[in-house]
C-alpha positions, 0 to 999 in steps of 0.5 A: 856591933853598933853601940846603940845596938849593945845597949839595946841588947843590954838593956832587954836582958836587963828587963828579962831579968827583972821580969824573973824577980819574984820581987818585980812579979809582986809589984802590979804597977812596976811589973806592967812598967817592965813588961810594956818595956819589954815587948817595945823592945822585942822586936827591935831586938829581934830584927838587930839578932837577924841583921847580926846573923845576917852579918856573919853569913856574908863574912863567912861567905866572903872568906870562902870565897877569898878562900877558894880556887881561883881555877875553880870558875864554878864553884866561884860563881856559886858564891858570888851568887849566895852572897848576893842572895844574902846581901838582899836580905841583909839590906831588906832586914837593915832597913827594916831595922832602921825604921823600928828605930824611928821614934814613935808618935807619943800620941800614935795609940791614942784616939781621935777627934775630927772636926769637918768644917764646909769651906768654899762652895755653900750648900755643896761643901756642905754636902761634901763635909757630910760625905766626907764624915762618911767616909770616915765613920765607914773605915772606922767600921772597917778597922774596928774602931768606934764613932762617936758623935760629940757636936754637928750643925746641919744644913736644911738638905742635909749637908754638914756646916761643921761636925765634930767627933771621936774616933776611938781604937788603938791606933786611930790617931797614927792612921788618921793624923794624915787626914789634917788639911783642906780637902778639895771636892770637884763635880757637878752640884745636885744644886746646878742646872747648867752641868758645870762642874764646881770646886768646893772645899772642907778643912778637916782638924785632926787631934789626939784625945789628950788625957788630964795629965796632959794639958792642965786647966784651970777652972777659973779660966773657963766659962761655961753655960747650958743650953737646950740641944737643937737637931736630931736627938729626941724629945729628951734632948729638946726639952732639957738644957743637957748641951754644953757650952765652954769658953776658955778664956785666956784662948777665946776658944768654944767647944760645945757638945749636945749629943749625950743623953745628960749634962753631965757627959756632955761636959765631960766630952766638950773637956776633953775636946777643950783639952784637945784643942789646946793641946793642938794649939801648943803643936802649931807653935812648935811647929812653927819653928821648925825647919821649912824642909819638915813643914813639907813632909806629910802630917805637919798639920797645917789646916790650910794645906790643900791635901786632897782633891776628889774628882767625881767626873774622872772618879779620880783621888789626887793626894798632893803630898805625895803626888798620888792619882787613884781611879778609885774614888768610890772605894774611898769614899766607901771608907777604903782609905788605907789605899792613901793611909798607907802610901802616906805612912810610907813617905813619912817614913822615908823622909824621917830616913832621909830616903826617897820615896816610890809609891811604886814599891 
């Protein structure tokens, strides 16, 4: 067997045992320690005992096989047949193996802020910017998780300048870090008399929510100032100065947050969001000195990429990651997203494996 297999196998009935020790069950945070551990590792156990088994039947079946009656035409041509049979399921198993192999994303469990800015197109990016946001408020609804608004600049009909929110559920961040990149928008504006159709453009920013543990912050390099919150809110928000303003200093970069009730949560989100910024800052250096063949694949989250174009006039979703056309722009717009999260998931997963990928299968 495979070293790294053993290993593995070693070490999950190592964690068993421990999870037997009267001494482990009585310490609260060594007995979580072991048993998130644990259940990590199950499964990989499990699919490594199913290709091992798995294994041992095409051996045993390739023995009979050396083993029979070359007269015996028949009975040959059965286990030949078997142990093709047998082989599909190893390589299916194998591969699946493989890919629980694949280290995960740190950040893949955590939740989400979104920031959509109107890009090229004026007053239809700016549309486009608010149906976009829709789009992700409904599939958000539809996984479970929740949507929660921290900073929003409006346009007088209605679109979107810039918004910024959270979306929050185990999770949100593995599907929605695909999201990151200019999106393209092509369709007749409500605003043209002529019929034209227009190219308009929104970048969306994608950023786990990072904890304090995370990114560190010293207070004295951040100003921070209040102000009375503008837009929709109510009374209370207008006649209070509740909204945040924070200035990091050493970066230059502003997070604000209005839309909490108190002053209070609106620095607590506007923290977080500052966290989150710089946390993605330190990525893109990373990233930046990493191979050009990386950089290609899908979630390397340059914002300038063009990712996505959405033609209203053939009802059509282009993903140009992955070459993808959908005739099912209304769908997506509706918040069934998961017809791209998944491809996307897929040939991410197979450039980490070094494999190709076909949307097709």
């Amino acid at each position: 067997m495979n070293p790294q297999f053993e290993q593995i196998l070693k070490r999950y009935e190592e964690l068993m045992a421990e999870l037997a020790n009267p001494d482990v069950y009585g310490n609260q945070s060594l007995y979580v320690s072991v048993v998130k551990e644990q259940s990590e590792l199950e499964p990989i156990v499990t699919q490594i005992r199913l290709v091992a088994e798995l294994q041992d039947e095409l051996d045993e079946l390739q023995m009979m096989y050396d083993e029979s009656d070359h007269s015996d035409a028949e009975m040959r041509q059965l286990l030949r047949e078997e142990r093709q049979a047998v082989e599909l399921k190893y390589e299916k198993a194998d591969e699946k193996l493989k890919l629980l192999l694949i280290p995960g994303d740190p950040n893949d469990d955590k939740n989400v802020y979104m920031e959509i800015r109107s890009g090229a197109g004026g007053e239809e990016a700016a549309l486009f910017a608010q149906e976009l946001y829709r789009m992700y408020e409904s599939y958000a609804d539809i996984c479970g998780y929740q949507t929660e608004v921290v900073d929003i600049s409006e346009t007088e009909l209605g679109g979107l300048k810039e918004i910024v929110f959270m979306i929050s559920g185990r999770g949100a961040y593995s599907r929605l870090k695909y999201e990151m990149g200019v999106h393209r928008v092509q369709r007749v504006p409500v605003t043209e008399s002529g019929g034209r159709i227009h190219t308009s453009t929104c970048t969306v920013a994608v950023m786990p929510e990072i904890d304090d543990v995370d990114i560190e912050i010293n207070p004295a390099d951040l100003q921070i100032d209040t102000y009375r919150a503008s837009g929709a809110g109510g009374q209370h928000v207008n006649k209070t100065s509740s909204a945040i303003r924070i200035t990091h200093l050493p970066t230059g970069l502003v997070v604000t947050c209005q839309d909490q009730r108190s002053q209070h949560k609106n620095k607590d989100r506007a923290m977080s969001v500052l966290r989150s910024r710089l946390y993605e800052m330190e990525q893109e250096k990373q990233d930046q000195a990493i191979s050009a063949e990386r950089r290609a694949q899908v979630g390397t989250g340059d914002r300038s990429e063009r990712i996505r174009t959405y033609n209203y006039h053939q009802s059509r979703v282009t993903d140009h990651r992955i070459n993808l056309t959908l005739y099912k722009l209304e769908d997506i717009l509706a918040g069934e997203l998961d017809l791209l999260v998944e491809p996307l998931i897929e040939f991410d997963r197979a450039a980490q494996l070094g494999t190709g990928y076909n949307g097709d299968e």
